[in-house]
C-alpha beads as a LAMMPS data file, in Angstrom:
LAMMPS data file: protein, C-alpha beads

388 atoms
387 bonds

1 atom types
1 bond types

-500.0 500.0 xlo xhi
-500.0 500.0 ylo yhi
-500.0 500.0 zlo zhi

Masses

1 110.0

Atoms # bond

1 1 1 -197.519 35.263 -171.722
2 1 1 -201.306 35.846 -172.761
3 1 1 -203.418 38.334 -171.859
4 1 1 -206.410 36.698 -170.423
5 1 1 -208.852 36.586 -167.301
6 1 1 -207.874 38.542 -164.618
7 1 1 -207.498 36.260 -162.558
8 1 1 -203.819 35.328 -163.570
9 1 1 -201.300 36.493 -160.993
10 1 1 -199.684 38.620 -163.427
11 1 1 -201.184 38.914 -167.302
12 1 1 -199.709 41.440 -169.290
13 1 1 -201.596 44.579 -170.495
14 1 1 -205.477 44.159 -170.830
15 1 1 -205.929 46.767 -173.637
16 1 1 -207.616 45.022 -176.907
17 1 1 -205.736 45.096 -180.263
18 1 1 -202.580 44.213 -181.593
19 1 1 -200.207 44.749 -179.451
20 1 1 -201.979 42.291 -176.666
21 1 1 -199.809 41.147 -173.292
22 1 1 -198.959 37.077 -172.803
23 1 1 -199.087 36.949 -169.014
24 1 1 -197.293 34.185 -166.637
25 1 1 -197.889 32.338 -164.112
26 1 1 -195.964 30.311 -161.197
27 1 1 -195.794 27.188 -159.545
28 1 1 -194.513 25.577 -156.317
29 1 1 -193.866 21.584 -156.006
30 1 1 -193.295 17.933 -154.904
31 1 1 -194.348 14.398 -155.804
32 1 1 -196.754 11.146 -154.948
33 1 1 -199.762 10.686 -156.886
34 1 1 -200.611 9.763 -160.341
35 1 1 -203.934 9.629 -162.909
36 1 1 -203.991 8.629 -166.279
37 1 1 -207.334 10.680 -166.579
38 1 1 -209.344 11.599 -163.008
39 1 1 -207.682 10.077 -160.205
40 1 1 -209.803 8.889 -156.913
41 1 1 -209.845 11.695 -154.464
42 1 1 -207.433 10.285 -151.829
43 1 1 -207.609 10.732 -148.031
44 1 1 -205.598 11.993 -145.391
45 1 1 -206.093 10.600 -141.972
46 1 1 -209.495 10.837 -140.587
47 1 1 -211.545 10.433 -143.799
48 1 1 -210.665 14.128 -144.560
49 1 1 -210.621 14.388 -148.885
50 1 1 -207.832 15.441 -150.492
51 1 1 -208.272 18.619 -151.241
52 1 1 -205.462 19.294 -153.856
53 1 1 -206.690 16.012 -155.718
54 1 1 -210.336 17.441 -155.625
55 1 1 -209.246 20.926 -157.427
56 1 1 -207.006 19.117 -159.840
57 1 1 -209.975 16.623 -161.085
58 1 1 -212.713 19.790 -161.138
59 1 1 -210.276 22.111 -163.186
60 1 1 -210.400 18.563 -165.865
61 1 1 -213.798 17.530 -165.537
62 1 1 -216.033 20.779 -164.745
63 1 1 -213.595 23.536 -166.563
64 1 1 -212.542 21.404 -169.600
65 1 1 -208.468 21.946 -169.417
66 1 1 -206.639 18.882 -170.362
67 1 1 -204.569 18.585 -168.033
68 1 1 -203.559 19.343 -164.467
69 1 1 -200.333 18.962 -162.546
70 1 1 -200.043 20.304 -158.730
71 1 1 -197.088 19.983 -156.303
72 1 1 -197.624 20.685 -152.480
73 1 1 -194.995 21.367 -149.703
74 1 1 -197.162 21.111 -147.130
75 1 1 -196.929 22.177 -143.459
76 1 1 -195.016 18.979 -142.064
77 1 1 -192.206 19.641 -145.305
78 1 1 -193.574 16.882 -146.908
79 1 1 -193.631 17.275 -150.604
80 1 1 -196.499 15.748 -152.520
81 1 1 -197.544 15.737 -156.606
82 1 1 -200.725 14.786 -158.153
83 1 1 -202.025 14.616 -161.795
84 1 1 -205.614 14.445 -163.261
85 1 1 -206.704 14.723 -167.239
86 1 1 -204.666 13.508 -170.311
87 1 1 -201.095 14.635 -171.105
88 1 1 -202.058 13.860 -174.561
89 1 1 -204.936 14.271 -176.513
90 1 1 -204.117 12.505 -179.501
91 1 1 -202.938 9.087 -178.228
92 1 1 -204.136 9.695 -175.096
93 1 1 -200.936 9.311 -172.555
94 1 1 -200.585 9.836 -169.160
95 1 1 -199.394 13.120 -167.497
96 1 1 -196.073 12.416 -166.406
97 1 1 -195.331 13.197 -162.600
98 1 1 -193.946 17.139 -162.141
99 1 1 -193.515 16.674 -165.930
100 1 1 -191.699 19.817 -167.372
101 1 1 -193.557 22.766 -168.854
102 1 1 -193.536 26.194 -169.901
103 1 1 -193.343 28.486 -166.900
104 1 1 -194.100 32.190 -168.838
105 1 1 -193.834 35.179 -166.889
106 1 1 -192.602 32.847 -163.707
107 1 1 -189.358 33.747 -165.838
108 1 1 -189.637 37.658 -164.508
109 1 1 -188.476 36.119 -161.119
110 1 1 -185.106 34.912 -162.195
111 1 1 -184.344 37.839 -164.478
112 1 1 -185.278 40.278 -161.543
113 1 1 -182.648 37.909 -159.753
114 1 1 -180.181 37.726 -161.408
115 1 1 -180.043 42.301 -162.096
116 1 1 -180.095 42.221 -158.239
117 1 1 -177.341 40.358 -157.709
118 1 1 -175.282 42.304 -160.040
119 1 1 -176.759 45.041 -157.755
120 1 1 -175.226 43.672 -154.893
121 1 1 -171.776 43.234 -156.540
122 1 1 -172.044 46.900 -157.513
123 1 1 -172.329 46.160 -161.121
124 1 1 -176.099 47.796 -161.461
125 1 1 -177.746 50.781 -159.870
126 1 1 -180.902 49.976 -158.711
127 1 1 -181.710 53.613 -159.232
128 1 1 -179.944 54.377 -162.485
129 1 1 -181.225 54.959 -165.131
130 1 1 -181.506 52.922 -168.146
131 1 1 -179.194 54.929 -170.319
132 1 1 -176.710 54.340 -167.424
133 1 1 -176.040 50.826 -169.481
134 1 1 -177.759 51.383 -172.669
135 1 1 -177.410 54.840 -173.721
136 1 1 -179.851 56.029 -176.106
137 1 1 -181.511 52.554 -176.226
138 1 1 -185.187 54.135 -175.296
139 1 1 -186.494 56.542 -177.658
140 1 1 -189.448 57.124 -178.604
141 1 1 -192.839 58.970 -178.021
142 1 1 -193.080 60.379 -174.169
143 1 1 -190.187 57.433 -173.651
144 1 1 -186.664 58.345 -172.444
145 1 1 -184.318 56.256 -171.186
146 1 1 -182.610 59.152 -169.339
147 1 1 -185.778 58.923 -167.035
148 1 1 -186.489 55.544 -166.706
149 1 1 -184.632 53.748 -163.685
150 1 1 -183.700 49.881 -163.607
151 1 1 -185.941 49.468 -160.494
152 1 1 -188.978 50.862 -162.418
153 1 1 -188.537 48.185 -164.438
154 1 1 -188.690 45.390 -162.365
155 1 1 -191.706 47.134 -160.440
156 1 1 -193.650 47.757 -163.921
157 1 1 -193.872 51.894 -163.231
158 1 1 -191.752 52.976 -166.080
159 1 1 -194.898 53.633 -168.507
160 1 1 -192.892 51.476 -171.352
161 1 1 -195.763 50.416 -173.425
162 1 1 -196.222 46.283 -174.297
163 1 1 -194.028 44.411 -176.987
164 1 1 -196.399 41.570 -177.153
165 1 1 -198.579 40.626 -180.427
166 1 1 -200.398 37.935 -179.192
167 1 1 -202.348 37.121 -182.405
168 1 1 -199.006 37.444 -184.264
169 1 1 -197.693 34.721 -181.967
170 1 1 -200.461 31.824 -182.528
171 1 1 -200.454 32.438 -186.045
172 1 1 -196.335 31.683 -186.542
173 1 1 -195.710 30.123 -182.867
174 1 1 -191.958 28.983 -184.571
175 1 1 -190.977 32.253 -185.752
176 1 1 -187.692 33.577 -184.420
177 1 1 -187.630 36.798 -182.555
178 1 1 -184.092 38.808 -181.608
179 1 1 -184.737 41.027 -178.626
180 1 1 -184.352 43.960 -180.410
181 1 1 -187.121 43.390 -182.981
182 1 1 -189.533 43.082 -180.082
183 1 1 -188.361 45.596 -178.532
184 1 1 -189.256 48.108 -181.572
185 1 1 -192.772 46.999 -181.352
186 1 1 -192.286 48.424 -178.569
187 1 1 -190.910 51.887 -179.314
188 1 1 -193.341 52.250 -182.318
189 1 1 -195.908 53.090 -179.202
190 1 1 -196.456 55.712 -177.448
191 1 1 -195.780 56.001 -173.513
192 1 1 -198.781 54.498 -171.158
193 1 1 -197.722 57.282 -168.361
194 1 1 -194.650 59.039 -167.334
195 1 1 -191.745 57.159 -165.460
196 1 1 -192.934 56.509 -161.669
197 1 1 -196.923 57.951 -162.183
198 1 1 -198.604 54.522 -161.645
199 1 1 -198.233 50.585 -162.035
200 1 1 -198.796 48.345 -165.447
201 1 1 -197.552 45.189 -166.181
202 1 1 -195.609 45.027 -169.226
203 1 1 -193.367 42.358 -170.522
204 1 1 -191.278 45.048 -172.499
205 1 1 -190.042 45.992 -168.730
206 1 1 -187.896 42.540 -168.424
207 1 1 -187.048 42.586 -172.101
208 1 1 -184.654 45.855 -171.356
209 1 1 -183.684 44.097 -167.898
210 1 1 -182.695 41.124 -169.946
211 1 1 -180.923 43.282 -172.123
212 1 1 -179.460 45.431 -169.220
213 1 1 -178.037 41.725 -167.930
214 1 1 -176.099 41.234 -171.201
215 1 1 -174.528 44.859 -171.612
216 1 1 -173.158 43.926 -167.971
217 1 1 -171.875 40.933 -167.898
218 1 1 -171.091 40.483 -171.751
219 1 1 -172.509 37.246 -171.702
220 1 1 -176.210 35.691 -172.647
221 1 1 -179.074 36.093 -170.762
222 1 1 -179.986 32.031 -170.173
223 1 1 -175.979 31.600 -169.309
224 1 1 -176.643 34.355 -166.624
225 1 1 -179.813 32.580 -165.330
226 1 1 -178.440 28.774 -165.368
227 1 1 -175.173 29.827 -163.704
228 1 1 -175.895 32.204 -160.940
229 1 1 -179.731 30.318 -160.127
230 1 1 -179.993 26.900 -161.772
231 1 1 -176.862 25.637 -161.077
232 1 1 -176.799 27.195 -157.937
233 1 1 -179.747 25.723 -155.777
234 1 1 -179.365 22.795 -158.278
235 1 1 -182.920 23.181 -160.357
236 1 1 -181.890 19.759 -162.290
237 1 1 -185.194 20.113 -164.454
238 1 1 -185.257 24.016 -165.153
239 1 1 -183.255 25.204 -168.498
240 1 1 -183.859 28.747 -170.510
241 1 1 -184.011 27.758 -173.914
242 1 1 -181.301 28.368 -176.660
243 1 1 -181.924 30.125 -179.620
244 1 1 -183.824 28.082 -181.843
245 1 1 -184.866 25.493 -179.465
246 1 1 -188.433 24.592 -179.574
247 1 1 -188.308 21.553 -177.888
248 1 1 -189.521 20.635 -174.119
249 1 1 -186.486 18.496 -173.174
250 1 1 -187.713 15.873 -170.448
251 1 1 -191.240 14.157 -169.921
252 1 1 -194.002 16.928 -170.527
253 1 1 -197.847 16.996 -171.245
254 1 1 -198.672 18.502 -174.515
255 1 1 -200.049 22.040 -174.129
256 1 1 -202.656 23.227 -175.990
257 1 1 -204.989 26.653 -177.065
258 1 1 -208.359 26.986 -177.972
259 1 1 -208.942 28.556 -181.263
260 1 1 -211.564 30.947 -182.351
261 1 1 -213.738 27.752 -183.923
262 1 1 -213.610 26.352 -180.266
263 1 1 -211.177 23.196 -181.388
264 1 1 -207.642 22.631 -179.689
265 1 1 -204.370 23.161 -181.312
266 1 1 -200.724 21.597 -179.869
267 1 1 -198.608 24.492 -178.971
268 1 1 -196.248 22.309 -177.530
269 1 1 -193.261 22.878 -179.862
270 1 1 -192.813 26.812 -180.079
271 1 1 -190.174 29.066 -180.127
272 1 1 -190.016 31.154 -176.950
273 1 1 -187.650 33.461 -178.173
274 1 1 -190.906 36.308 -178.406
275 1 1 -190.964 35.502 -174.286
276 1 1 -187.189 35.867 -173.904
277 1 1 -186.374 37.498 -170.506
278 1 1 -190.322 38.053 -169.736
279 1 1 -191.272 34.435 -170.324
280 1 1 -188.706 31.691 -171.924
281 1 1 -187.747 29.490 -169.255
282 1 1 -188.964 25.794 -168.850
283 1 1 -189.056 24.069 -165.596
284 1 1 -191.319 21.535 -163.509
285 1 1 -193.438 22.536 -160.013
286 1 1 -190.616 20.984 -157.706
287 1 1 -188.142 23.268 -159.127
288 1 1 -190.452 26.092 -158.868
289 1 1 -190.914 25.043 -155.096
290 1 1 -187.031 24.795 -154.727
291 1 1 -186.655 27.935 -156.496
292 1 1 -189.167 30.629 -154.761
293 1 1 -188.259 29.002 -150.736
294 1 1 -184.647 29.223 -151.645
295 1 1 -185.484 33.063 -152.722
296 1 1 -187.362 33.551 -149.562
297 1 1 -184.612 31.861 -147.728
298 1 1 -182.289 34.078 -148.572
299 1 1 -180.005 31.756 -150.152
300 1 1 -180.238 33.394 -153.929
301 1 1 -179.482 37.255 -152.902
302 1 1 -178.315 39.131 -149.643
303 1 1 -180.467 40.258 -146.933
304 1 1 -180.768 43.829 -148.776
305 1 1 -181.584 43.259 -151.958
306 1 1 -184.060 40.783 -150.926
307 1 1 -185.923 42.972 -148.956
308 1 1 -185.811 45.505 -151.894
309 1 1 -187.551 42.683 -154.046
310 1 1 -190.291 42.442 -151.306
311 1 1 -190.682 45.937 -151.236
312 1 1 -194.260 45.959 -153.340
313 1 1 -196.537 48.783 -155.209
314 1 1 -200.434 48.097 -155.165
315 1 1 -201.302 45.383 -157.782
316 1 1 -204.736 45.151 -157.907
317 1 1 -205.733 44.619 -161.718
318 1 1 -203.939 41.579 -160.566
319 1 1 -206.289 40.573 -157.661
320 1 1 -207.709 42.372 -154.482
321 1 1 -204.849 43.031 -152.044
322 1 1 -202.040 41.948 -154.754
323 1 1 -199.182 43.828 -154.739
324 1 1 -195.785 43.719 -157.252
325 1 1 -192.492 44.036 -156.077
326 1 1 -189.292 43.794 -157.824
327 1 1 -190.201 40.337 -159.996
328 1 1 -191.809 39.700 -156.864
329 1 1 -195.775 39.301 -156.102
330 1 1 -197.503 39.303 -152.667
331 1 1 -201.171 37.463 -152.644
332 1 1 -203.073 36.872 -149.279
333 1 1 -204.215 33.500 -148.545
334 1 1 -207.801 32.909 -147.811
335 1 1 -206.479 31.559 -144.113
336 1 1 -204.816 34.703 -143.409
337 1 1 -201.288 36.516 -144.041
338 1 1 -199.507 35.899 -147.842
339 1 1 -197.955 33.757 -150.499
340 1 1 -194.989 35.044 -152.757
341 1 1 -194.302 34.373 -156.432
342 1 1 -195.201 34.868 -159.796
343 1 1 -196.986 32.977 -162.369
344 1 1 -196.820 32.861 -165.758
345 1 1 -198.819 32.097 -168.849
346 1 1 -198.075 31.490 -172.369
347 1 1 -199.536 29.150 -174.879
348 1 1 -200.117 25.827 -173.893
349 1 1 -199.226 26.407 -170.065
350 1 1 -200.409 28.321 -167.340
351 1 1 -198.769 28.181 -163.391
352 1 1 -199.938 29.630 -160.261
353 1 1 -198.966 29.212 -157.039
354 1 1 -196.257 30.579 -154.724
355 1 1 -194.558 29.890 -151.246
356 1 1 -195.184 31.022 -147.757
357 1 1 -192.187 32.794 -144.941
358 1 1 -193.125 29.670 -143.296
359 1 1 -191.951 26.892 -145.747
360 1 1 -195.218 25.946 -147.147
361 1 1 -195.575 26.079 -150.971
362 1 1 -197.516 24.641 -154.087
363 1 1 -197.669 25.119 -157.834
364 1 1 -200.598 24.114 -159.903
365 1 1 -199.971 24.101 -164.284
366 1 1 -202.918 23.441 -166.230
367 1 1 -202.188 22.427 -169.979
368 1 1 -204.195 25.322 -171.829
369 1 1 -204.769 28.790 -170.362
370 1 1 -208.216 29.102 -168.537
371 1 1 -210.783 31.034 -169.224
372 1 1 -213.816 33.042 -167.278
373 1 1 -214.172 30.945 -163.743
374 1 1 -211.593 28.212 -164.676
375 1 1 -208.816 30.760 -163.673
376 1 1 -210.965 31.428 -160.523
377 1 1 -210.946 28.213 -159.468
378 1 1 -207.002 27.816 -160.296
379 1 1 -206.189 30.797 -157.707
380 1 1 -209.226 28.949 -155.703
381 1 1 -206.933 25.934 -155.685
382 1 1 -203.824 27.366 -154.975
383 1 1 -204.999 28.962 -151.608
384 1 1 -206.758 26.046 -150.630
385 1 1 -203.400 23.616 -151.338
386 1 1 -201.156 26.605 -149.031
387 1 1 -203.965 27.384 -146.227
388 1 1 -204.589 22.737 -145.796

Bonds

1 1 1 2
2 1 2 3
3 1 3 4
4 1 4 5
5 1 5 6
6 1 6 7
7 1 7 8
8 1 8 9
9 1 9 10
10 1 10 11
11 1 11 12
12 1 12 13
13 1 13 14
14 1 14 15
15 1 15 16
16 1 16 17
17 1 17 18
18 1 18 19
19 1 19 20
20 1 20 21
21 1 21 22
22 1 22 23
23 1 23 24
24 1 24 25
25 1 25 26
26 1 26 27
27 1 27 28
28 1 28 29
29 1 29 30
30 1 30 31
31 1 31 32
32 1 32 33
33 1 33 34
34 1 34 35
35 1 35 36
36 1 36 37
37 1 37 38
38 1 38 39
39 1 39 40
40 1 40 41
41 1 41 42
42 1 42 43
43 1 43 44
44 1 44 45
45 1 45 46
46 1 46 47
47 1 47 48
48 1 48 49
49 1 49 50
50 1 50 51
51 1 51 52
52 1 52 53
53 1 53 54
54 1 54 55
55 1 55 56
56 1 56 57
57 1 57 58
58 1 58 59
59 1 59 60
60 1 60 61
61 1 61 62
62 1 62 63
63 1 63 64
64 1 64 65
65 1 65 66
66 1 66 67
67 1 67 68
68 1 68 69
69 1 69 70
70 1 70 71
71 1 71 72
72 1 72 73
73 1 73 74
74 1 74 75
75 1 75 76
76 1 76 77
77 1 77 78
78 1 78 79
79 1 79 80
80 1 80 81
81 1 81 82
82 1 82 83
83 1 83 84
84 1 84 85
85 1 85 86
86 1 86 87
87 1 87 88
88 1 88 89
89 1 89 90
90 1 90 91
91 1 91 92
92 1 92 93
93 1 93 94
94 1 94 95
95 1 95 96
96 1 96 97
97 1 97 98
98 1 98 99
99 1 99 100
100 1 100 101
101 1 101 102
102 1 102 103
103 1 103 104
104 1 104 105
105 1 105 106
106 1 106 107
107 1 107 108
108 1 108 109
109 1 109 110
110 1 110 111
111 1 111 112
112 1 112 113
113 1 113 114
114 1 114 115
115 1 115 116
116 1 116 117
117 1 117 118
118 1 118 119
119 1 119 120
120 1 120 121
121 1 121 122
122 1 122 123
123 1 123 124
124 1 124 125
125 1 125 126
126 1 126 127
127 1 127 128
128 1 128 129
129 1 129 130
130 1 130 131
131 1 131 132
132 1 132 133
133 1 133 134
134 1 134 135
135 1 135 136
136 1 136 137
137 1 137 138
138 1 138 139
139 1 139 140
140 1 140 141
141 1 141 142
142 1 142 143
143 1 143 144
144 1 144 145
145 1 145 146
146 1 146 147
147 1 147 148
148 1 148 149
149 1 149 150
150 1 150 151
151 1 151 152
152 1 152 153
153 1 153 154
154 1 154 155
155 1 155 156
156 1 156 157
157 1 157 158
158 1 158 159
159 1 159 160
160 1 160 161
161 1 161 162
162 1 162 163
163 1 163 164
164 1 164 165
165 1 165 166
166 1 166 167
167 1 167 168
168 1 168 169
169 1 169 170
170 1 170 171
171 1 171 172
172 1 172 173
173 1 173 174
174 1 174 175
175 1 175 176
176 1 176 177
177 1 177 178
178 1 178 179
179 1 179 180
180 1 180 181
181 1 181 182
182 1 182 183
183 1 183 184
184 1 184 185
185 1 185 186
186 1 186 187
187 1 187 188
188 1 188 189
189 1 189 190
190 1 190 191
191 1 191 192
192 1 192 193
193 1 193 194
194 1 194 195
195 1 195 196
196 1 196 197
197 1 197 198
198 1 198 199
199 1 199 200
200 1 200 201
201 1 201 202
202 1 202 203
203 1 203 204
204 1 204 205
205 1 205 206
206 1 206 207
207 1 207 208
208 1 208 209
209 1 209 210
210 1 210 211
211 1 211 212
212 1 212 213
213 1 213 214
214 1 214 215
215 1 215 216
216 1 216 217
217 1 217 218
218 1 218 219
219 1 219 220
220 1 220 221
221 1 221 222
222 1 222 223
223 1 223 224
224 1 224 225
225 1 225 226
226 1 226 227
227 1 227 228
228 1 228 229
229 1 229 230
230 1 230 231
231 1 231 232
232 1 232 233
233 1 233 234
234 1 234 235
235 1 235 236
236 1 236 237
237 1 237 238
238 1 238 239
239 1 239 240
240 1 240 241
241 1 241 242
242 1 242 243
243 1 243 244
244 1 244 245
245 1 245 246
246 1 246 247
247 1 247 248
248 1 248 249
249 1 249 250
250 1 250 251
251 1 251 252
252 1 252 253
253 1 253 254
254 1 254 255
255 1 255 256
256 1 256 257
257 1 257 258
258 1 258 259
259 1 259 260
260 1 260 261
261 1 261 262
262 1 262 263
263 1 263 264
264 1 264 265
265 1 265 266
266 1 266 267
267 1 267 268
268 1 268 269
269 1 269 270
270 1 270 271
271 1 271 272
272 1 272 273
273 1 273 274
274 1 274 275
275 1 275 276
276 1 276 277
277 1 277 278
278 1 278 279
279 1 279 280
280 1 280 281
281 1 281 282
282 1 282 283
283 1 283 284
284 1 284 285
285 1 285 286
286 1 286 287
287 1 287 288
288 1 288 289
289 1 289 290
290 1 290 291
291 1 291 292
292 1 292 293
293 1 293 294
294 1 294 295
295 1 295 296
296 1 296 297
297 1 297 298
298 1 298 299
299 1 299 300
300 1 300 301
301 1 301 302
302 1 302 303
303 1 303 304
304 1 304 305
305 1 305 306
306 1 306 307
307 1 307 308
308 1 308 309
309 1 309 310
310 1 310 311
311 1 311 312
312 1 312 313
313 1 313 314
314 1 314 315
315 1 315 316
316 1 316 317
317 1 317 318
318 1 318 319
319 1 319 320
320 1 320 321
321 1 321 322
322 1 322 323
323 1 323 324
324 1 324 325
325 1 325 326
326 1 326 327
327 1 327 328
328 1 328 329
329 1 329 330
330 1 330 331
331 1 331 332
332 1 332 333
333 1 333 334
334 1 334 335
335 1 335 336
336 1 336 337
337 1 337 338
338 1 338 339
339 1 339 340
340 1 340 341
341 1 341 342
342 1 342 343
343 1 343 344
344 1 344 345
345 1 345 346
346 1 346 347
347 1 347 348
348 1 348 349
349 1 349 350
350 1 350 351
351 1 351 352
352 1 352 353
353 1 353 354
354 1 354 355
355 1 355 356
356 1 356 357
357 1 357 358
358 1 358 359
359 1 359 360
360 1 360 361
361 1 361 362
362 1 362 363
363 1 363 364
364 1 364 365
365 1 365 366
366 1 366 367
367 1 367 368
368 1 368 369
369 1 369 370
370 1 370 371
371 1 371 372
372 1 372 373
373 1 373 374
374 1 374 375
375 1 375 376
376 1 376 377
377 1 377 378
378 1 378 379
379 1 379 380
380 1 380 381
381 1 381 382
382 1 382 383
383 1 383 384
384 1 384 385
385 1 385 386
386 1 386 387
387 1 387 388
């Protein structure tokens, strides 16, 4: 959850300083092609390149990432996955096919989720406010959570100011964090705005919603999300992370950040306990394809709170014509009309990509975050694997 180019779907707060935002970004799948480094751009019928194949081996050879891994639903429902780069550096393996990764702020999606389905059993108030379930919880300068409502929240208008120290973060990547630690970082701030004036992205937003989930249900966040998502639409390769565990579970390409001397450190192994409800889970681009058309299809919440999630607020620090609904972002495609999703970033991983009313979807992760025109060309790549 970095805060980087703008051209991630949704990076936290771009103010300088300490308390810097980790964005996130998403990912849509499938599965058929494989490179050890660049892979020959295949055909489809009629000589026409592949044009998935062609973004993947320009984000390794002409940007410099490591790694890329894309998954493509395409218009006929077939479901297609290519690699290009190295999945690791140091001994220089192959990328495993829709290998797992870290899926950042893609992670917003399933908390928003899972609070509007206990808004649908009548368990949360979209519209209450935040001392409704956690009384006295927000206090702090210009903050009150007697005026901040659950749905500003998920929309990013409550004016709750960014938990996120991202040069804390890369300097101790396995330090513990309990929610409540982060989210006096927090607190210590003052608002950005008052409750409903404008939009911001901030990950402190989901940490309460996470938080919110638990008071609820009296159970853990991650048991919330496997049970009522990942177990539901059966995302076999999708898991939020235990306390303590650092670990990538299943076949993964090692993820890496550039540091200030311009070399590459592993951020594989980290513990994404600072990321929590904002950012923590780890999943693979099929899953992320099975997960955002089975929101879309309606098969994850009923028919009114799923048009309340698609109900957006401009967006457009995000992107021209982006627009934030409740965990929920709206990009148009270069061919006309929109994609839906997320995205997430966080070290070592970045995902963008989304899925169409239609069926189609895709989800492109890169193994370090890009920088300047490299996350151009990763939204560039994106549209051109949905509009094909």
């Amino acid at each position: 959850m970095y805060d980087h180019a703008p051209h991630s779907c949704f990076p936290l707060s771009r103010r300088g300083g300490r308390h810097r935002a980790v964005a996130v970004v998403t990912a849509v799948a499938a599965g058929v092609m494989t490179v050890g480094a660049l892979a020959p751009t295949a055909a489809f019928a009629g000589g026409r390149p592949d044009s998935v194949q062609s973004s993947l081996n320009a984000l390794v050879k002409d940007d410099g990432l490591p790694a890329a891994l894309a998954t493509v639903k395409g218009r006929d429902g077939h479901i297609r996955s290519y690699t290009a780069g190295v999945g690791n550096l140091a001994t220089g393996a192959k990328i495993p096919v829709d290998g797992q990764v870290r899926i950042g702020s893609n992670t917003k999606t399933f908390t928003a989720v899972v609070v509007l389905q206990l808004v649908a059993e009548g368990k949360i108030g979209l519209d209450a406010s935040v001392d409704t379930y956690l009384p006295g919880l927000l206090r702090g300068d210009g903050i009150d959570g007697r005026n901040i409502t659950v749905r500003q929240l998920l929309q990013h208008t409550s004016g709750l100011p960014e938990y996120v120290d991202t040069s804390s973060i890369l300097a101790s990547p396995k330090r513990y964090y309990e929610p409540r630690e982060l989210l006096d970082a927090a607190l210590s701030q003052k608002a950005h705005f008052a409750p409903a004036a404008r939009w911001e992205y901030s990950n402190t937003n989901y940490l309460v919603a996470g938080l919110i989930i638990q008071k609820v249900t009296g159970r853990p966040l991650g048991e919330e999300v496997n049970q009522r998502i990942v177990d539901r639409i059966g995302l076999r390769h999708t898991y939020f992370p235990t306390p303590g565990d650092m670990s990538i579970h299943e076949a993964h390409p090692e993820g890496y950040n550039r540091d200030a001397d311009g070399s590459l450190r592993d951020y594989t192994e980290l513990n994404p306990s600072w990321g929590w409800a904002a950012g923590g889970v780890v999943s693979t681009n099929s899953d992320l394809i099975r997960f955002y058309t089975a929101l879309l299809g309606g098969r994850l919440l009923p028919a009114a709170q799923l048009a309340q999630m698609r109900t957006t607020v401009p967006a457009e620090l995000l992107g021209p014509g982006v627009r934030y609904g409740l965990g929920l972002v709206s990009r148009p495609l270069p061919c006309g009309g929109l994609y839906w999703g997320h995205g997430g970033a966080i070290p070592g991983y970045e995902t963008a990509g989304g899925a169409t009313d239609d069926g189609r979807a895709t989800s492109i992760a890169v193994t370090m975050l890009p920088s300047g025109t490299a996350g151009q060309h990763l939204e560039a790549a994106v549209g051109s694997a949905l509009c094909r």
